[in-house]
Backbone as JSON Lines, residues from 0, in Angstrom:
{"i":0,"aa":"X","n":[-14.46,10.25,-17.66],"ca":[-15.42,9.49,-16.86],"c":[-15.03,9.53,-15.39]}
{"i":1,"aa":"X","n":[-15.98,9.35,-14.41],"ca":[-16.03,9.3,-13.04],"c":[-16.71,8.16,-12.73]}
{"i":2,"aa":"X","n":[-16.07,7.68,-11.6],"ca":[-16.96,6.16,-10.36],"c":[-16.96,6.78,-9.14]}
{"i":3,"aa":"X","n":[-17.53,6.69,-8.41],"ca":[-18.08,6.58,-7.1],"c":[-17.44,4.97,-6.89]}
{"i":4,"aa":"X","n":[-16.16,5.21,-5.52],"ca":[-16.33,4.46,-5.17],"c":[-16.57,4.16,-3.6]}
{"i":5,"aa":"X","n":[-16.16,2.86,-2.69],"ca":[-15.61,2.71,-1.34],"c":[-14.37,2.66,-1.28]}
{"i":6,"aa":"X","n":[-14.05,3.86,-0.33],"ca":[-12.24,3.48,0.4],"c":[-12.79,2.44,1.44]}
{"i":7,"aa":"X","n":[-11.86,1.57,1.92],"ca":[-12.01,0.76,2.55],"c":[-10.54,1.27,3.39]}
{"i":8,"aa":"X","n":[-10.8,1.75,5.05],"ca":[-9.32,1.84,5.4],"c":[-8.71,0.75,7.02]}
{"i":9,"aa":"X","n":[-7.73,0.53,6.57],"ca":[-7.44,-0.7,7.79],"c":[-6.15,-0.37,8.41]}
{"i":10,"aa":"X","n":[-6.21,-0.98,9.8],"ca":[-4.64,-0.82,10.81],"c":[-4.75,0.7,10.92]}
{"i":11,"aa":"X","n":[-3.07,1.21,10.33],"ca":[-2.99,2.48,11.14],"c":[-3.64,3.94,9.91]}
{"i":12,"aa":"X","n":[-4.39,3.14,8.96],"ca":[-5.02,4.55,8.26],"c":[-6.12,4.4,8.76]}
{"i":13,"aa":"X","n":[-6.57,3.67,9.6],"ca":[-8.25,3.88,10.4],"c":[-7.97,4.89,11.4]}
{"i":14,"aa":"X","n":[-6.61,4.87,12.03],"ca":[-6.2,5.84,13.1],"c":[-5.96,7.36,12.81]}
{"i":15,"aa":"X","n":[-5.27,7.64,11.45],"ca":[-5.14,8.38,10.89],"c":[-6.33,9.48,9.85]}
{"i":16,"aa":"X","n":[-6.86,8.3,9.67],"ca":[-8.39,9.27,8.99],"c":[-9.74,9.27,9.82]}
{"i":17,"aa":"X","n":[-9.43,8.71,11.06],"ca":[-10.89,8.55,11.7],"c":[-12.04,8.19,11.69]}
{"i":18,"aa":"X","n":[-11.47,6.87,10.27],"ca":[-13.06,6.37,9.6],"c":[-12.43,5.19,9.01]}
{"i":19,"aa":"X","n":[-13.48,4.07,9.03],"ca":[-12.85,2.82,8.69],"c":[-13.84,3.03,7.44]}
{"i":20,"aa":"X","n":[-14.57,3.24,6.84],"ca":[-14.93,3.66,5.3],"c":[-15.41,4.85,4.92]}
{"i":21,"aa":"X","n":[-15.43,5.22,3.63],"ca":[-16.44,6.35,3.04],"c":[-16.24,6.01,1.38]}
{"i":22,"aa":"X","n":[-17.47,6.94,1.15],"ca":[-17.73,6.97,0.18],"c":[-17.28,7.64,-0.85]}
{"i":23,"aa":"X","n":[-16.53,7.9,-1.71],"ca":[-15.87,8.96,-2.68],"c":[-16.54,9.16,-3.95]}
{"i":24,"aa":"X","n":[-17.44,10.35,-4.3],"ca":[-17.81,10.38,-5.73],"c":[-16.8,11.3,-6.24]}
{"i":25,"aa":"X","n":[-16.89,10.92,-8.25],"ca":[-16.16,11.82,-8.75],"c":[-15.09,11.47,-8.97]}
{"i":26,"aa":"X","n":[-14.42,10.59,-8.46],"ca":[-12.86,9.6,-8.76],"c":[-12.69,9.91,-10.48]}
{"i":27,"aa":"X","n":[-11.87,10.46,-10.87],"ca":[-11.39,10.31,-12.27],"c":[-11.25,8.75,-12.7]}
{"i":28,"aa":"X","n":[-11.58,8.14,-13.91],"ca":[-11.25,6.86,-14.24],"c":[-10.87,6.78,-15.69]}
{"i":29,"aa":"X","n":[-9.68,6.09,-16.28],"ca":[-8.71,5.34,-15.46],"c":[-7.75,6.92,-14.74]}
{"i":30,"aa":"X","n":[-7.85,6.37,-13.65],"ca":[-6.44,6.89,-12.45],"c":[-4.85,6.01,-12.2]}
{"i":31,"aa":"X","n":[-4.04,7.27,-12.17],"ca":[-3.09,6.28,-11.76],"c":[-2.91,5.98,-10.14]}
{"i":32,"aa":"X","n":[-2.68,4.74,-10.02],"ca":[-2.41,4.79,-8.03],"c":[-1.47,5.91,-7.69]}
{"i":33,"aa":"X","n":[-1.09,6.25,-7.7],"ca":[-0.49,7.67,-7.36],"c":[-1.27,8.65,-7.28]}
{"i":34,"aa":"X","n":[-2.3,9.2,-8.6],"ca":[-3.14,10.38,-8.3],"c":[-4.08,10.0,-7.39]}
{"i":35,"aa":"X","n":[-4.24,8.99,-7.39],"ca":[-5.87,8.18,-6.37],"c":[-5.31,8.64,-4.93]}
{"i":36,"aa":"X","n":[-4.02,8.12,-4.86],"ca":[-3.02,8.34,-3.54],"c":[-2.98,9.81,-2.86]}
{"i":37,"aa":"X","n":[-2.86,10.65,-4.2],"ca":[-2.52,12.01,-3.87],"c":[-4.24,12.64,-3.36]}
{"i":38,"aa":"X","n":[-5.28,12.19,-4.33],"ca":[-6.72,12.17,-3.95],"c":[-6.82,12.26,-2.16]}
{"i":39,"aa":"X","n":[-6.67,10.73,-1.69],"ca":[-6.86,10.27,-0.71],"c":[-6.54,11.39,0.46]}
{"i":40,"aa":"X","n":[-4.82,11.99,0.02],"ca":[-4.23,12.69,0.44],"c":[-4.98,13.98,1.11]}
{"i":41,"aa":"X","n":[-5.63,14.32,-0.23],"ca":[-6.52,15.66,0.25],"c":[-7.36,15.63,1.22]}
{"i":42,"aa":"X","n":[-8.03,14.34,1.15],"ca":[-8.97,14.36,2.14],"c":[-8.31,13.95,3.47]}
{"i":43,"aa":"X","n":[-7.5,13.59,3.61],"ca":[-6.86,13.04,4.91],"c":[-5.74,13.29,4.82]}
{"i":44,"aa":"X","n":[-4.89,14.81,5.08],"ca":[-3.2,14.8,4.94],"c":[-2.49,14.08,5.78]}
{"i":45,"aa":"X","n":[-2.88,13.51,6.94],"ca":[-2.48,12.28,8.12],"c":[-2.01,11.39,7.37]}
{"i":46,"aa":"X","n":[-2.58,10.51,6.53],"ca":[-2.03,9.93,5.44],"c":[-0.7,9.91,5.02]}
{"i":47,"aa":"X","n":[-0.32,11.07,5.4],"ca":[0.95,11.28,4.79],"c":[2.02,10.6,5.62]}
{"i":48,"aa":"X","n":[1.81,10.43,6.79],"ca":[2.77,9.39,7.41],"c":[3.07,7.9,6.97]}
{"i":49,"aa":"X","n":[2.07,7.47,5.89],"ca":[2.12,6.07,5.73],"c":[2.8,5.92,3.91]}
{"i":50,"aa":"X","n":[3.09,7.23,3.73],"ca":[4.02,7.41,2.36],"c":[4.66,6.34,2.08]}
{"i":51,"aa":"X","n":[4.8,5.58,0.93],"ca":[5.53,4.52,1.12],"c":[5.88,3.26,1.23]}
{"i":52,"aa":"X","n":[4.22,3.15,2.56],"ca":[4.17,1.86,3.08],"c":[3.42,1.66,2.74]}
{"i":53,"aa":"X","n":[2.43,1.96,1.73],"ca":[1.26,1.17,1.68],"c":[0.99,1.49,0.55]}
{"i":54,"aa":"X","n":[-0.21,0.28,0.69],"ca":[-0.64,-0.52,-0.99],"c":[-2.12,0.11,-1.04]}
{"i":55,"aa":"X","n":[-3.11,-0.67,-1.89],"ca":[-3.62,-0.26,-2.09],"c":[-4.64,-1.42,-2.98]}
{"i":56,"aa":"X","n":[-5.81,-2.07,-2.65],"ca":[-6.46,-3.44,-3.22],"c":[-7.65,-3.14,-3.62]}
{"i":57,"aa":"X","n":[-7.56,-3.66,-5.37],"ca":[-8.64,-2.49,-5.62],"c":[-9.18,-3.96,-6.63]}
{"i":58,"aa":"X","n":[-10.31,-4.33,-6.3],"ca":[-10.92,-5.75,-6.58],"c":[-10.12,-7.0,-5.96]}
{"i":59,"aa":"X","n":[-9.92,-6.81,-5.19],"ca":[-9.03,-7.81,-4.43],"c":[-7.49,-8.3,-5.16]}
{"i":60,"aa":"X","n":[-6.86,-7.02,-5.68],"ca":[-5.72,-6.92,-6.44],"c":[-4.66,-5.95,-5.87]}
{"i":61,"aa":"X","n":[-4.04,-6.28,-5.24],"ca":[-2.75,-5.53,-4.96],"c":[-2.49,-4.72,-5.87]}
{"i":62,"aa":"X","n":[-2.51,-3.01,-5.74],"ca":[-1.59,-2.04,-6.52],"c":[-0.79,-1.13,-5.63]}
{"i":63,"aa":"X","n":[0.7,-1.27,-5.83],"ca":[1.54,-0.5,-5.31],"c":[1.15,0.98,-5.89]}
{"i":64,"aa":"X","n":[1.19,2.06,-5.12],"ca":[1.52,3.3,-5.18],"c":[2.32,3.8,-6.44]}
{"i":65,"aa":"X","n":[2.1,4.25,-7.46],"ca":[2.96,4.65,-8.91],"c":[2.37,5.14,-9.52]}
{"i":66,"aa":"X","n":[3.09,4.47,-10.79],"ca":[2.53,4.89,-12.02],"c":[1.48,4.23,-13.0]}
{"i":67,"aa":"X","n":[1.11,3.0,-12.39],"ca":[0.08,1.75,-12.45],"c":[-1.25,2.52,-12.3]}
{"i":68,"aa":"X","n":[-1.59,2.25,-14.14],"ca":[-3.48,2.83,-14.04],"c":[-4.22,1.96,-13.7]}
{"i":69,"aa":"X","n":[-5.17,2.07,-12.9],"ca":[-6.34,1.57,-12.47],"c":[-7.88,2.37,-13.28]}
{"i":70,"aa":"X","n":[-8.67,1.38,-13.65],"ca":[-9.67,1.49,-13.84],"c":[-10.75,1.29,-13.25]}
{"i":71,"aa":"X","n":[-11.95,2.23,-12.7],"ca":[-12.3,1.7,-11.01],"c":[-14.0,2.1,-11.99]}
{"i":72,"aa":"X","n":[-14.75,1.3,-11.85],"ca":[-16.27,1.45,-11.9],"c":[-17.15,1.85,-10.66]}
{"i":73,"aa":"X","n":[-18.27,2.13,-10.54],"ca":[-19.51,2.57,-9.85],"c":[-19.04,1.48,-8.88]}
{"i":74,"aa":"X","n":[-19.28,1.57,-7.97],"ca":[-19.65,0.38,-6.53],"c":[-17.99,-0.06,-5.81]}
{"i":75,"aa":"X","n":[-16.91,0.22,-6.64],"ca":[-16.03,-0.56,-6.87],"c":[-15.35,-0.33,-4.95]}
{"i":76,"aa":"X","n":[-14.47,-1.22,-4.43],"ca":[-13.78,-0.86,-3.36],"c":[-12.66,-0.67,-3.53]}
{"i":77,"aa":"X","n":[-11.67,0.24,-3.08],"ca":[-10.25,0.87,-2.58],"c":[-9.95,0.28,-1.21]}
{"i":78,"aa":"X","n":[-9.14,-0.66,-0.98],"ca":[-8.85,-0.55,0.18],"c":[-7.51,0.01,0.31]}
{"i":79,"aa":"X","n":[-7.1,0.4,1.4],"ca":[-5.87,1.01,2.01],"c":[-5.33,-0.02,3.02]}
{"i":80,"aa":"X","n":[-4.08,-0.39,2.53],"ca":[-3.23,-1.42,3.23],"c":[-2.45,-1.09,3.55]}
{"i":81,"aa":"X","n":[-1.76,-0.11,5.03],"ca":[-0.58,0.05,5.23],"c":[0.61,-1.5,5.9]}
{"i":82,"aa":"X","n":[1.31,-1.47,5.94],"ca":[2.18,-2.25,6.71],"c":[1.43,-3.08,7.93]}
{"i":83,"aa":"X","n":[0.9,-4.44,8.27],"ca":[0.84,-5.11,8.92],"c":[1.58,-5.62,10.39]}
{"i":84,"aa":"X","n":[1.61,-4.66,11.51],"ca":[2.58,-5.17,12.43],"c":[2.26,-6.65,12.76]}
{"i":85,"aa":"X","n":[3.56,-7.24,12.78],"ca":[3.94,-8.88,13.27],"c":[3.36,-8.7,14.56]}
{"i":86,"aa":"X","n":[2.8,-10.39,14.73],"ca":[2.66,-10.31,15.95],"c":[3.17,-11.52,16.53]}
């Protein structure tokens, strides 16, 4: 199965991908945050600077980067959470 979903991207992956959303059809489901990660990857190798640091909130649920499957439906949002600078 496949979802269409929204990346949602914030801080320094808005800088890095040049788009504060889009649309993704075709997402494999269930994914693990890692392949979703590696996904993301393709479309934006810039990304790759934030290896590491960032999460990833997918129904308003924190998933670290791994081996953690996610199950993502039609409409669903991805956001991209890198590291928060203090202010």
């Amino acid at each position: 199965m496949t979802a269409q979903v929204c990346v949602l991207y914030f801080a320094k992956s808005v800088e890095l991908t040049g788009v504060k959303e889009e649309e993704i059809v075709a997402v494999p489901t269930p994914i693990s945050s890692r392949d979703l990660w590696s996904l993301l990857l393709q479309r934006h190798p810039r990304l790759l600077l934030l290896q590491d640091q960032v999460v990833f909130a997918v129904r308003h649920q924190y998933v670290a980067i791994g081996d953690q499957v996610v199950t993502l439906g039609d409409g669903d949002e991805v956001a991209v959470v890198p590291p928060l600078s203090g202010g």
